[in-house]
C-alpha positions in Angstrom: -18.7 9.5 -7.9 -18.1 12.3 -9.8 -15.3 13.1 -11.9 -13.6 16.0 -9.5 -14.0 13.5 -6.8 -12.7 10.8 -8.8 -9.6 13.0 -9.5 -9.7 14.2 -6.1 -9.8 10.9 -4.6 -7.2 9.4 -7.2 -4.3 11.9 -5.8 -4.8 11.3 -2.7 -4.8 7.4 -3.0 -1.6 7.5 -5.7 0.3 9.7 -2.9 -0.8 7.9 0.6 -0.5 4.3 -1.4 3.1 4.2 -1.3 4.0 6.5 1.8 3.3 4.6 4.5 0.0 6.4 5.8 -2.5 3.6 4.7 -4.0 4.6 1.5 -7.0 2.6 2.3 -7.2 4.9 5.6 -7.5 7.9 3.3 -9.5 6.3 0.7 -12.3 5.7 3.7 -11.2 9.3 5.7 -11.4 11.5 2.5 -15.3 11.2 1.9 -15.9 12.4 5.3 -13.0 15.3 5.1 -14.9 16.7 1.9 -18.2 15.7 3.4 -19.2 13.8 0.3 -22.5 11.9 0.6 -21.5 9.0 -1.3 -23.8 6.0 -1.8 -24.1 3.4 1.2 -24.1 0.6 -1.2 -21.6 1.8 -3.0 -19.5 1.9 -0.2 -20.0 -1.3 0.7 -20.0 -3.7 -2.4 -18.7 -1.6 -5.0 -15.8 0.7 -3.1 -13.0 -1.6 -3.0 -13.2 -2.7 -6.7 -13.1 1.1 -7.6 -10.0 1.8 -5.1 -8.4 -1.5 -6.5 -8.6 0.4 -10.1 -6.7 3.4 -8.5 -4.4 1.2 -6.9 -3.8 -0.4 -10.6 -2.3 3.0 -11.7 -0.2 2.8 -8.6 1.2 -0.6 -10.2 1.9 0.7 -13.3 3.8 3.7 -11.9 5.7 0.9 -9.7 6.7 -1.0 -12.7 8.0 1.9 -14.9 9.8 3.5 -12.2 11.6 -0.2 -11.0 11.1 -1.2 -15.0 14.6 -2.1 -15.8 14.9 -3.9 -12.4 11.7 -6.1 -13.3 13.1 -6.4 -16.5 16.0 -8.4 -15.0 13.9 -10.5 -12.6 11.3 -11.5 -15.2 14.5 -12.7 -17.9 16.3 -14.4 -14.9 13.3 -17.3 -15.6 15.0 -17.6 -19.0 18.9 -17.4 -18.1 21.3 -17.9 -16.0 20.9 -15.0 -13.4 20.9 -16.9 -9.7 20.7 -13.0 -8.0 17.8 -12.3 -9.8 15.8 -15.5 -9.8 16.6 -15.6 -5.9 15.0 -12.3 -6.0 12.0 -13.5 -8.0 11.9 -16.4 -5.4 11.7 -13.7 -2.5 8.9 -11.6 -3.9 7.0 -14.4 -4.3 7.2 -15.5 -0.4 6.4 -13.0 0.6 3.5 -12.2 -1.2 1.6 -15.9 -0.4 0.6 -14.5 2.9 -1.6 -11.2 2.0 -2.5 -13.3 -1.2 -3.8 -16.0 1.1 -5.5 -14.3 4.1 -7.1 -11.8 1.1 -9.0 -14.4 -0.4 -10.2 -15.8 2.9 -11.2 -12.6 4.7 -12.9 -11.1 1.6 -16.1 -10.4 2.6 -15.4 -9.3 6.4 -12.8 -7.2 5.3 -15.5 -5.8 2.6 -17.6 -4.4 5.3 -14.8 -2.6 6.7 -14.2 0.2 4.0 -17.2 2.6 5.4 -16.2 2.5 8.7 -14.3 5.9 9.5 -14.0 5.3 13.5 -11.9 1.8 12.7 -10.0 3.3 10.1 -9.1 6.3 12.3 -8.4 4.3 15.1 -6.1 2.0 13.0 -4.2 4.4 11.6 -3.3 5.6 15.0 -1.4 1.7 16.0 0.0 2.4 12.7 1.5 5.1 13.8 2.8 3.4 16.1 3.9 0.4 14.3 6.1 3.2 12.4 7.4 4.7 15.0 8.5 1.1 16.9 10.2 0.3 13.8 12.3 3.2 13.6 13.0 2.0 17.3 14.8 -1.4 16.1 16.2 0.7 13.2 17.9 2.7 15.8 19.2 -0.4 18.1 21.9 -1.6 15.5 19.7 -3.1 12.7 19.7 -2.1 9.4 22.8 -3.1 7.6 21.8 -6.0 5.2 20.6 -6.1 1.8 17.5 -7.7 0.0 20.5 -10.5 -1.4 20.7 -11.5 2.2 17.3 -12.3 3.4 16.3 -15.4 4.0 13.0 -17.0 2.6 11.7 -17.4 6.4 12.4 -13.1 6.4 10.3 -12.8 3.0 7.6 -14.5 4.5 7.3 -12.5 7.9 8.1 -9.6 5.6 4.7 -10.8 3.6 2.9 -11.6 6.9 3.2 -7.5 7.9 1.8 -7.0 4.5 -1.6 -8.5 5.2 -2.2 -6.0 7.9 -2.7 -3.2 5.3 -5.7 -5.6 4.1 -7.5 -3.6 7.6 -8.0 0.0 6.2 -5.8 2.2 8.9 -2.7 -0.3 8.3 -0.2 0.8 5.9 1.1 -1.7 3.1 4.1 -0.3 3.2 4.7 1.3 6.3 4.2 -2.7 7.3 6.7 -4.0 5.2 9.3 -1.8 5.7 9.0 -1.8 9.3 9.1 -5.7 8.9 12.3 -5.1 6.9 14.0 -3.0 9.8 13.1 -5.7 11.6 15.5 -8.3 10.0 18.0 -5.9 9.4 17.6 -4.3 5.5 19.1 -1.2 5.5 16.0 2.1 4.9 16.9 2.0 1.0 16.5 -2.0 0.7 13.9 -2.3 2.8 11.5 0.4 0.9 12.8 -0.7 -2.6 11.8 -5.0 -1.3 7.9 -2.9 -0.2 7.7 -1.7 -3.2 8.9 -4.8 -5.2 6.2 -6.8 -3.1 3.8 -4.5 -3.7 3.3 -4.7 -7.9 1.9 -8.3 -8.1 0.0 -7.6 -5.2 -1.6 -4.9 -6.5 -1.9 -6.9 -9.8 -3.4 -10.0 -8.4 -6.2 -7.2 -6.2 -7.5 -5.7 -9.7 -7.6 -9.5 -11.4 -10.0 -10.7 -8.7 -12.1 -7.0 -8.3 -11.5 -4.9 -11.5 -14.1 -7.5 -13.2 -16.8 -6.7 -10.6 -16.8 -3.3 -12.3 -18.1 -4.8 -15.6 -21.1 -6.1 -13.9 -21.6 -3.1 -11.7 -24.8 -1.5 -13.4 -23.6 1.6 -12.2 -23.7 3.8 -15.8 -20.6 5.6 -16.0 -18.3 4.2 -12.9 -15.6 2.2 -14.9 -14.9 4.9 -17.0 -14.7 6.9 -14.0 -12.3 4.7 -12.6 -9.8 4.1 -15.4 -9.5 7.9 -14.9 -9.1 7.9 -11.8 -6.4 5.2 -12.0 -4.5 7.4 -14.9 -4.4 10.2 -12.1 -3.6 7.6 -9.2 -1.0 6.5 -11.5 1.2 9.9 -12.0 0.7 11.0 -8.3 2.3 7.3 -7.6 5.1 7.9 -9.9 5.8 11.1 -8.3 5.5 9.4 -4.6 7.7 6.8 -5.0 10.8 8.7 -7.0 10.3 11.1 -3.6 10.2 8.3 -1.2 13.3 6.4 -2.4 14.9 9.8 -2.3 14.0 10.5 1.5 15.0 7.0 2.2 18.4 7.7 0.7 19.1 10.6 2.5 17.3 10.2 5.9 18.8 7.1 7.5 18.0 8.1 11.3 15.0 9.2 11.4 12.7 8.2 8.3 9.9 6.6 9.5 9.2 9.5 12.5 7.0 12.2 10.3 4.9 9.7 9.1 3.9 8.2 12.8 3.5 11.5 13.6 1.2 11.7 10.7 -0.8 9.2 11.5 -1.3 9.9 15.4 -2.7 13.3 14.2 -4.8 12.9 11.7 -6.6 9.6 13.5 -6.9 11.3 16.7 -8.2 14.6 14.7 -10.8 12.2 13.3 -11.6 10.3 16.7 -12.2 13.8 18.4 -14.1 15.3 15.8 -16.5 12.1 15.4 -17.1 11.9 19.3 -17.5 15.7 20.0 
């Protein structure tokens, strides 16, 4: 890739990452938008190390902006802090599950990230997924914080989260409609995604971000670490503006976003089968 696509490519990912679009979606939709004729094999063995680079920047954007709050989980290992460790021991549930079914469903998953009809299509139930969350948002849930979830609640929360491991599927539109589901208020249950979503994101770029050293493909990890510096100030800028709208839009949050989704997949769908 070049570097204007790289850069291209990194804003898009460091924005769609945390809004809950599917950045994976967008990582597979934008080649086609800008008609890129990218390399098939690149697409299929070396893609999802490069997009796990981007998503690093996303991490480190999550961790400075919720720094003093991982701050506080981290030293609750060290002292007494029983809120904070509880915390620690929620994050951790509920990141098992994507962790798990990752490393199991590697390779088919792999083959996934050049397919722009799936990814379309997905991102169309996603829409939906958003939209019947904001449904049991609306039908008296809601009210709880992340204090009073249970570990079983972590888990299913983590469960959702493997669906964004299918590009069309968003991370954290997943979570936080999991969240909805056993009653976190729109604030909690975005601030437990993105919680979730740091030593995810870590633990992806342990496992591909090596692949890139062995790659043979000249310049494409320098690429990538640039592309992850962009990734990582769009994400910055996406999440301080996403915990905003959660603040102030408690009825109707999640409802742009499925609308989102239902356009742009359908817009793909049509304009692939006409």
């Amino acid at each position: 890739m070049t570097i204007l696509q790289t850069m291209i490519f990194a804003i898009v990912q460091g924005i769609t990452e945390l809004f809950p679009i599917s950045s994976v979606a967008h990582g597979v939709l934008t080649p086609y938008f800008f008609q890129w004729e990218l390399d098939p094999n690149f697409l299929k063995e070396h893609f999802l190390p490069f997009l796990v680079m981007l998503h690093l920047g996303t991490a480190v954007a999550l961790l400075l902006y919720f720094g003093s709050e991982w701050t506080k989980i981290i030293a609750s290992l060290f002292k007494a802090d029983k809120e904070n460790r509880r915390l620690l021991y929620l994050i951790l549930v509920g990141c098992i599950p994507a962790g798990l079914i990752g490393l199991v469903l590697e390779k088919p998953l792999r083959l996934m990230f050049s397919n722009i009809t799936s990814a379309a299509f997905f991102l169309i139930i996603n829409g939906f997924i958003l939209y019947w969350g904001e449904k049991m948002r609306g039908r008296g849930q809601g009210q709880k914080s992340i204090a009073a979830l249970s570990f079983k609640e972590a888990a299913i929360i983590g469960l959702f989260q493997a669906l964004a491991l299918v590009p069309g599927f968003s991370r954290s539109g997943a979570t936080m409609t999991a969240g909805f589901w056993t009653g976190l208020k729109h604030a909690e249950s975005a601030r437990f995604s993105m919680l979730l979503a740091t030593p995810i994101i870590i633990g992806a770029g342990i496992v591909e971000v090596p692949k890139l050293l062995h790659t043979g493909l000249g310049n494409l990890l320098q690429v990538a670490i640039i592309g992850g510096v962009a990734s990582g100030i769009a994400a910055f800028i996406s999440v301080w503006t996403l915990m905003k709208w959660f603040h102030t839009n408690e009825i109707s949050a999640m409802r742009p976003f499925a609308w989102y989704c239902w356009l742009v997949g359908a817009g793909v769908l049509i304009s692939k089968f006409m």
